[in-house]
C-alpha positions in Angstrom: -27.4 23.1 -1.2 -30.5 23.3 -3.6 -33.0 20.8 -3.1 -33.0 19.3 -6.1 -29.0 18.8 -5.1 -30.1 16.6 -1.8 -32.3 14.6 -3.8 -29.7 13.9 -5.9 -27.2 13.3 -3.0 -29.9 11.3 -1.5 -29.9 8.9 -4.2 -25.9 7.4 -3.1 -25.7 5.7 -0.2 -21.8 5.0 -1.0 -21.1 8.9 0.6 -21.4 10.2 4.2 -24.5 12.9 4.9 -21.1 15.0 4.8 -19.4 14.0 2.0 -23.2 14.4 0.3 -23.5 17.9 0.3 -19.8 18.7 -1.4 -19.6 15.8 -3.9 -22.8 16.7 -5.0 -22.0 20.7 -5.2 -18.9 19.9 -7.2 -20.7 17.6 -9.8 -23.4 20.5 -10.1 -20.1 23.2 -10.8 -18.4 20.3 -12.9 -21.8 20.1 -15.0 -22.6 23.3 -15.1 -26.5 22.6 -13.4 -27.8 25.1 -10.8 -29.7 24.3 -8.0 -33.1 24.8 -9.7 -32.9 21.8 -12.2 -35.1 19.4 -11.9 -33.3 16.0 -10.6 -34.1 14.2 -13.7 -32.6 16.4 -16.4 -29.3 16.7 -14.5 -29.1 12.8 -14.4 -29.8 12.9 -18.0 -28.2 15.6 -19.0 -25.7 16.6 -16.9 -22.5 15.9 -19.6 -19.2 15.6 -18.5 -16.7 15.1 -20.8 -12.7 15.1 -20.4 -11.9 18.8 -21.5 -14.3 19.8 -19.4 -13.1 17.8 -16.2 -9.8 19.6 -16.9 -11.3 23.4 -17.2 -13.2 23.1 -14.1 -9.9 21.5 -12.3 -7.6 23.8 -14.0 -4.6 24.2 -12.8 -4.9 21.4 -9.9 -4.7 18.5 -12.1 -2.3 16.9 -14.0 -3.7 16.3 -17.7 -3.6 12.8 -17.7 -5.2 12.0 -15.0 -7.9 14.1 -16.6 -7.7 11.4 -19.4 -7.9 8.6 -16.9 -10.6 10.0 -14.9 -12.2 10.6 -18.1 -11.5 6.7 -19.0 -13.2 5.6 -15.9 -16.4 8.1 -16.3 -17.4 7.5 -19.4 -15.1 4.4 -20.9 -13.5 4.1 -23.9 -13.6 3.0 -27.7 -16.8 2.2 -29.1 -18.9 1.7 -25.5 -18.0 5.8 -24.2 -21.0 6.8 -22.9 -22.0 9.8 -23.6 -23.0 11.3 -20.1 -22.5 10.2 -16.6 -24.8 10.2 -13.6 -23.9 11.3 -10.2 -23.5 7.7 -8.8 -21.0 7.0 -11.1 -19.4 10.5 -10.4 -19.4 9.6 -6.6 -18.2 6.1 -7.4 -15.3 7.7 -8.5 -14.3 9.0 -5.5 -15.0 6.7 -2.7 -13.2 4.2 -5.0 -10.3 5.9 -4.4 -10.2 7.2 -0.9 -11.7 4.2 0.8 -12.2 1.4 -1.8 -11.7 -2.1 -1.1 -8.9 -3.6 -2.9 -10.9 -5.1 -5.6 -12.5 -1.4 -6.0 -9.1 0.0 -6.5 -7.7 -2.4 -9.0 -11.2 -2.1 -11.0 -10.3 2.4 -11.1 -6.8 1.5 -11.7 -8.1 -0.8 -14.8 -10.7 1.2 -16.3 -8.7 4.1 -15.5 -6.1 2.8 -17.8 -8.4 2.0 -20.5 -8.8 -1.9 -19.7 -11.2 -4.0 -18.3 -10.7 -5.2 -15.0 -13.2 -8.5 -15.1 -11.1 -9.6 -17.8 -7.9 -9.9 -15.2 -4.8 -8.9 -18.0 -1.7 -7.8 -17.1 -1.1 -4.1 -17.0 2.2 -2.6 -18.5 4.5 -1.6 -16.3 5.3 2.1 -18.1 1.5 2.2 -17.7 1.8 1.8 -14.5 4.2 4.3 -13.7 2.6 6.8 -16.1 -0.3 6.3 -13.9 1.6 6.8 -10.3 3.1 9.9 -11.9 -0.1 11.7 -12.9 -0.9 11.2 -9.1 2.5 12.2 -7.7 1.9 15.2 -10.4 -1.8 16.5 -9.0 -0.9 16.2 -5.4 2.6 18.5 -5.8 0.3 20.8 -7.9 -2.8 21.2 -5.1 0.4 21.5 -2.1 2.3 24.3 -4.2 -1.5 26.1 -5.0 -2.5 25.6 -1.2 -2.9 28.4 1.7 -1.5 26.0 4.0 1.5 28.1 5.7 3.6 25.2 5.7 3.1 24.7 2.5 4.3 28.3 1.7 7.1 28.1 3.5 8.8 25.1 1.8 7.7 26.5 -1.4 9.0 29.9 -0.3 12.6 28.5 0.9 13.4 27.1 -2.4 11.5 23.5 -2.4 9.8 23.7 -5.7 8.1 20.5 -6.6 10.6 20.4 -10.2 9.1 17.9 -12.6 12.3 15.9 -12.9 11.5 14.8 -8.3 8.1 14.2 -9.2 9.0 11.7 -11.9 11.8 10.3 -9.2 9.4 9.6 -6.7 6.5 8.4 -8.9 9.2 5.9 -10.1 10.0 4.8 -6.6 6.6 4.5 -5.9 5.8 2.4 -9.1 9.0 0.3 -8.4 7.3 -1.6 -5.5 4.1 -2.9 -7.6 6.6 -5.7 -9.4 8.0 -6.8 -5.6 11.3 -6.2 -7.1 12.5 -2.3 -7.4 15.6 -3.2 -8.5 14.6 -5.0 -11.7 10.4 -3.8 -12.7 8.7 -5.8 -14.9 7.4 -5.4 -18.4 4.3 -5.8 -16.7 2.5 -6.3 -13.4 -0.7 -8.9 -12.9 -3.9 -8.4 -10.8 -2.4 -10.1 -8.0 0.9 -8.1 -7.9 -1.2 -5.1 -8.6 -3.4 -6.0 -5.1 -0.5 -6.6 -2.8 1.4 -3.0 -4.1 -1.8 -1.2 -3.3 -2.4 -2.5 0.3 1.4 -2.1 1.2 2.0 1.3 -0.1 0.8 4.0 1.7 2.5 6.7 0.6 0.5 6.3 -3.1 -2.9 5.1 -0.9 -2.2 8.6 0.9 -1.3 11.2 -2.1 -4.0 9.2 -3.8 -6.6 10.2 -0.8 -5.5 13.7 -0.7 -5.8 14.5 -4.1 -9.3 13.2 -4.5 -10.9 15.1 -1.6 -9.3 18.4 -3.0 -10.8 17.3 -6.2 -14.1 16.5 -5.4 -14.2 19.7 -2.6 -14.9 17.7 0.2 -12.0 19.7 2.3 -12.8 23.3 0.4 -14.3 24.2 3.5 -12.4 23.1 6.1 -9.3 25.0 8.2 -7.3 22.1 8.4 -3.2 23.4 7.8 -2.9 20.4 5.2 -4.5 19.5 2.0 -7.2 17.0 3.3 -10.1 17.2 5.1 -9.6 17.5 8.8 -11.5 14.4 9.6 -9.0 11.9 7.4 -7.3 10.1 10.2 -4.1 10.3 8.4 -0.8 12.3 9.0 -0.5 15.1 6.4 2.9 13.9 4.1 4.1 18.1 4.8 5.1 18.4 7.6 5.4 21.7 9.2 9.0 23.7 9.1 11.0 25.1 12.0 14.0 26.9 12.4 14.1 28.5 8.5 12.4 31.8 9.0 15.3 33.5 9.8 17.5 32.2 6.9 16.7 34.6 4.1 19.4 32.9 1.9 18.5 29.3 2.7 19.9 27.1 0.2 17.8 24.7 -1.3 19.3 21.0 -2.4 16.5 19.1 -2.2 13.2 19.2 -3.5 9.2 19.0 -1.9 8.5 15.9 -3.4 12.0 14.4 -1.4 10.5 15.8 1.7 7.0 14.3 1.3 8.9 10.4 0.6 11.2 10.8 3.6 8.4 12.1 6.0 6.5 9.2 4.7 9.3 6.7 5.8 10.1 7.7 9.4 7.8 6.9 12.0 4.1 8.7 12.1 5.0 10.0 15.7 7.5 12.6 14.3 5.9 13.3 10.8 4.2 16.6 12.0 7.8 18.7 12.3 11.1 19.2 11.0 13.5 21.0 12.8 16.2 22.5 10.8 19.7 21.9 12.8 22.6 22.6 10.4 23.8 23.7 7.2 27.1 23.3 5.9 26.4 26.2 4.0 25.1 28.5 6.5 27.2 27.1 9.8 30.6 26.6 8.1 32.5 23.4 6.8 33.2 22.5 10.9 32.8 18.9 12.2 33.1 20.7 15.5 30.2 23.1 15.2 28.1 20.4 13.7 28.3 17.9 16.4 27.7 20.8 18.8 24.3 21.4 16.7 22.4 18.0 16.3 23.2 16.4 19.7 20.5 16.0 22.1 17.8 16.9 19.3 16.1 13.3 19.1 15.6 11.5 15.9 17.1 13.3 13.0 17.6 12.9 9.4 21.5 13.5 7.7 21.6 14.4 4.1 24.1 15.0 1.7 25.0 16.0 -1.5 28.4 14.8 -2.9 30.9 16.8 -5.5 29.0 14.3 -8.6 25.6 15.8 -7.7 24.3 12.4 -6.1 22.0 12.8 -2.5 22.0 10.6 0.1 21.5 10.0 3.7 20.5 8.4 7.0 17.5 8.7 9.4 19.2 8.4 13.0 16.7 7.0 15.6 18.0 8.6 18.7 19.9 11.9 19.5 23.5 12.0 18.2 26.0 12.0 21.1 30.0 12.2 21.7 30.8 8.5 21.9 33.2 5.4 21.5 29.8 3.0 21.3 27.7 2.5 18.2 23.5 4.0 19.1 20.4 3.8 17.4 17.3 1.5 16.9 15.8 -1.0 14.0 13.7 2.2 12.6 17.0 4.1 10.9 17.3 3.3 7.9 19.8 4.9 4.7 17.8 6.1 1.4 18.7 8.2 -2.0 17.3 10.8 -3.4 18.9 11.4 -6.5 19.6 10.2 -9.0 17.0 8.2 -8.0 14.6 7.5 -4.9 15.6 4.4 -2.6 15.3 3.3 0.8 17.5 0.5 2.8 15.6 -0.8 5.8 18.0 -2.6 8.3 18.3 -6.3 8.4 18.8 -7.1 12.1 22.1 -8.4 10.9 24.1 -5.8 13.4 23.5 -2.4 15.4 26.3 -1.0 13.8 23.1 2.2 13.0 24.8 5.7 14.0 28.1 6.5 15.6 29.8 9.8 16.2 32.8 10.3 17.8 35.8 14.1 18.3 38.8 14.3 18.9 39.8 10.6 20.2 43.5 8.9 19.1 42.4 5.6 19.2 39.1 5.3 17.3 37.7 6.9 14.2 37.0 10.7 14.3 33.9 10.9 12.2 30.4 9.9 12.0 29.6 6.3 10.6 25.7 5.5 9.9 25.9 1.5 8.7 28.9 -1.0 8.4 32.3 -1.1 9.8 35.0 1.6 10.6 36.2 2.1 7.2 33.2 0.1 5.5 30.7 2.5 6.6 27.4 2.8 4.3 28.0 6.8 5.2 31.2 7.9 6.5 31.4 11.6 7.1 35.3 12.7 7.9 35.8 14.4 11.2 39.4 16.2 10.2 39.3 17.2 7.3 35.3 18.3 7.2 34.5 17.7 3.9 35.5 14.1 2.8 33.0 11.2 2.8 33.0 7.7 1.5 30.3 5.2 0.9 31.0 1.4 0.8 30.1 -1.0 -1.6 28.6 -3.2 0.8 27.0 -3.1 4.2 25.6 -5.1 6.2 23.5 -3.3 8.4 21.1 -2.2 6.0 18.9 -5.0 3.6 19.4 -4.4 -0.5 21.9 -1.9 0.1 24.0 -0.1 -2.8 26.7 2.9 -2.4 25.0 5.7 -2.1 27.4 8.0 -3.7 29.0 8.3 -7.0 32.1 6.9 -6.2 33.4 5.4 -2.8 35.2 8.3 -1.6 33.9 11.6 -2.2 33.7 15.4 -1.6 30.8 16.7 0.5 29.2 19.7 -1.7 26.3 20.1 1.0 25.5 18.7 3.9 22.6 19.1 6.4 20.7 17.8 9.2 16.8 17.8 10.5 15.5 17.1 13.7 12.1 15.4 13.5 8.9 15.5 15.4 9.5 17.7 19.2 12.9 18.5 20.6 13.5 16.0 23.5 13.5 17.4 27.2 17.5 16.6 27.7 18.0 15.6 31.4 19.4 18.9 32.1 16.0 20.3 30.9 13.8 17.4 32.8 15.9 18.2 36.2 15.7 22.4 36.4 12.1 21.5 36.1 12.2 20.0 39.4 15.2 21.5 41.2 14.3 24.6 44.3 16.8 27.0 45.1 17.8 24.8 48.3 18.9 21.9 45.8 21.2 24.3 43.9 21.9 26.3 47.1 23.3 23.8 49.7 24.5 26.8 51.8 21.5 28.2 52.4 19.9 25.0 53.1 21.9 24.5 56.1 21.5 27.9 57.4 17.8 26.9 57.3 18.8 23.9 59.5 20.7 25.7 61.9 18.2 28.3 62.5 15.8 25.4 63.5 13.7 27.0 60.2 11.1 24.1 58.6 11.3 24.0 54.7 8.1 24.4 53.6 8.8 22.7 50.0 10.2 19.9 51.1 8.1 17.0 50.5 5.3 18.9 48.7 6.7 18.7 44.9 4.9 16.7 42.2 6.1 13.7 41.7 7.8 12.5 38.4 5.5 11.1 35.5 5.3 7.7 35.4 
């Protein structure tokens, strides 16, 4: 960096000596100063203006939030400035990525044309418009990365289609009224305050796409896009298992995967593990039970005959059983037609059952509710037939998840999360000597008056 650029750096103290060198290069590139100007004429001159935020972005960033960066730069109506200074340019960004709450509500304000001191209410459509040109920009810098996780999503048939990207801005929107089920017209400072602390999943997108924008991870090798040092979880997580499906088929879309790896918990957002495929296994209750048990935490979804997805995440390893499992973490979401989640309410444990080839219980797998009340019943004999109720219990705010109560499974698949668990098959051949699996030859050793030199020397079990 030129000189002239550190002095200019040198002049915020909101950014880290780090975060100095690459804000400051990007507001040079953005403002089309090279390293020999002299510190004063690129304060003064160094124009911005909302075209050309969008040129030097390109492709990266959604168009409106060019206009709302723009908004925040340089204001609007009769007091838009004509230039903008490099603390105001820097403002901009620790704002976003690490602003108090009061510093977020003021970007979200003047970002949206209004001022903040003046404490109005902000429309809801607004609002969403807003979330969406975020949800937008971060699904455009993921499908542009290098990242090869990010590649193979994209490459498996997980596009990032506009219609998902509206879905989950609207979900993520949904939450700033405190009721998602009924939005308001419009949302007040207060409501506005509370949505940004609670929701992460925006506070996260919101982060990433702001240290893309302003270059502070361009140089780093980190296999996500943020900067290595962001003590956050990236929202794609890697993919295991699909490289050798050439003819994977795709139901579900990136921006489903980012909102569901946001919901389950941050010790198994790093890996997916694909498990089955109705498509690409066969239509066989059999063969899926066989595939997803003993595979830890995993996530069930499902696509009925109407076109509606759905699903489950399952807090413990699916097993053979007569006895409901699970923890408090599960939960049951939609994805389509729109982008839900149903927390439990404690009310019952009734979270995952599975259960083959039994006369006197159910042969099926049950996620929520009662046998034959279930929030997702998937049919053991015939594979194929679902139902939904219009109630349950188990999970808070809950709706039916598909079209209509009973239905006709048109895919169905399931995802292991986070690391395969050591099964205690695995955890014992770990520990086990040929005289443990050999008691012949352990008593030839005996009679022979032999002394086992393993025995007693083994590690001993983790704690």
């Amino acid at each position: 960096m030129g000189n002239a650029s550190k002095k200019l750096a040198a002049k915020c103290t909101l950014l880290t000596k780090e975060e100095q060198k690459y804000v400051a290069a990007t507001f040079r590139s953005a403002s089309k100063n090279s390293d020999k100007i002299r510190e004063d004429d690129l304060i003064v001159s160094g124009k911005l203006d909302a075209v050309l935020l969008e040129k030097f972005w390109g492709p990266q960033i959604d168009p409106r939030l060019a206009q709302y960066l723009s908004n925040f730069l340089f204001g609007w109506g009769p007091q838009k400035r004509a230039a903008v200074d490099f603390n105001r340019f820097a403002e901009l960004y620790v704002y976003n990525v690490r602003g108090t709450v009061d510093e977020k509500l003021m970007v979200t304000y003047n970002s949206l044309g209004m001022d903040y001191n003046a404490g109005g209410e902000l429309p809801y459509q607004l609002l969403k418009e807003y979330c969406e040109s975020i949800v937008s920009t971060y699904i455009k810098i993921v499908k542009a990365s290098s990242s090869p996780r990010a590649k193979t999503w994209i490459e498996k048939g997980f596009r990032g289609r506009a219609a998902h990207v509206q879905s989950l801005a609207e979900s993520v929107a949904s939450g700033a009224g405190g009721d998602a089920e009924n939005p308001p017209t419009s949302c007040d400072a207060r409501q506005l305050g509370q949505w940004l602390v609670q929701d992460t999943l925006l506070a996260h997108m919101t982060e990433m796409v702001y240290v893309t924008l302003f270059g502070v991870n361009k140089e780093q090798q980190d296999d996500s896009p943020t900067r290595a040092e962001a003590a956050i979880v990236p929202l794609l997580p890697m993919v295991d298992g699909l490289d050798a499906m050439p003819d994977y088929p795709a139901f579900i879309d990136l921006a489903h995967i980012v909102w569901l790896n946001s919901h389950i918990p941050q010790q198994h957002q790093h890996k997916w593990r694909f498990l089955f495929s109705s498509h690409i296994h066969g239509e066989s209750f059999s063969t899926m039970a066989g595939r997803i048990q003993d595979q830890g935490p995993s996530i069930l979804i499902i696509e009925d005959n109407s076109g509606y997805i759905f699903g489950g995440y399952a807090t413990e390893s699916w097993e053979i059983s007569s006895n409901f499992s699970g923890g408090e973490e599960s939960f049951l979401f939609t994805l389509s037609p729109r982008i839900r989640c149903y927390q439990t309410t404690g009310y019952n444990d009734h979270y995952q059952y599975m259960n083959h080839h039994t006369k006197t219980l159910p042969n099926g797998l049950l996620m929520g509710g009662q046998f034959d009340f279930g929030g997702i019943w998937v049919n053991a004999d015939p594979f194929g037939e679902g139902s939904s109720a219009e109630s349950c219990s188990t999970y808070r705010g809950y709706k039916r998840l598909s079209k209509e109560p009973k239905f006709r499974i048109r895919s169905l698949e399931v995802w292991g999360v986070g690391e395969k668990p050591l099964t205690v098959r695995d955890s014992d051949e770990r520990d086990v000597s040929v005289l443990d699996v050999n008691p012949e030859a352990k008593a030839i050793l005996d009679m022979a008056g032999r002394t086992r030199h393993s025995e007693g020397i083994r590690e001993p079990p983790p704690l």
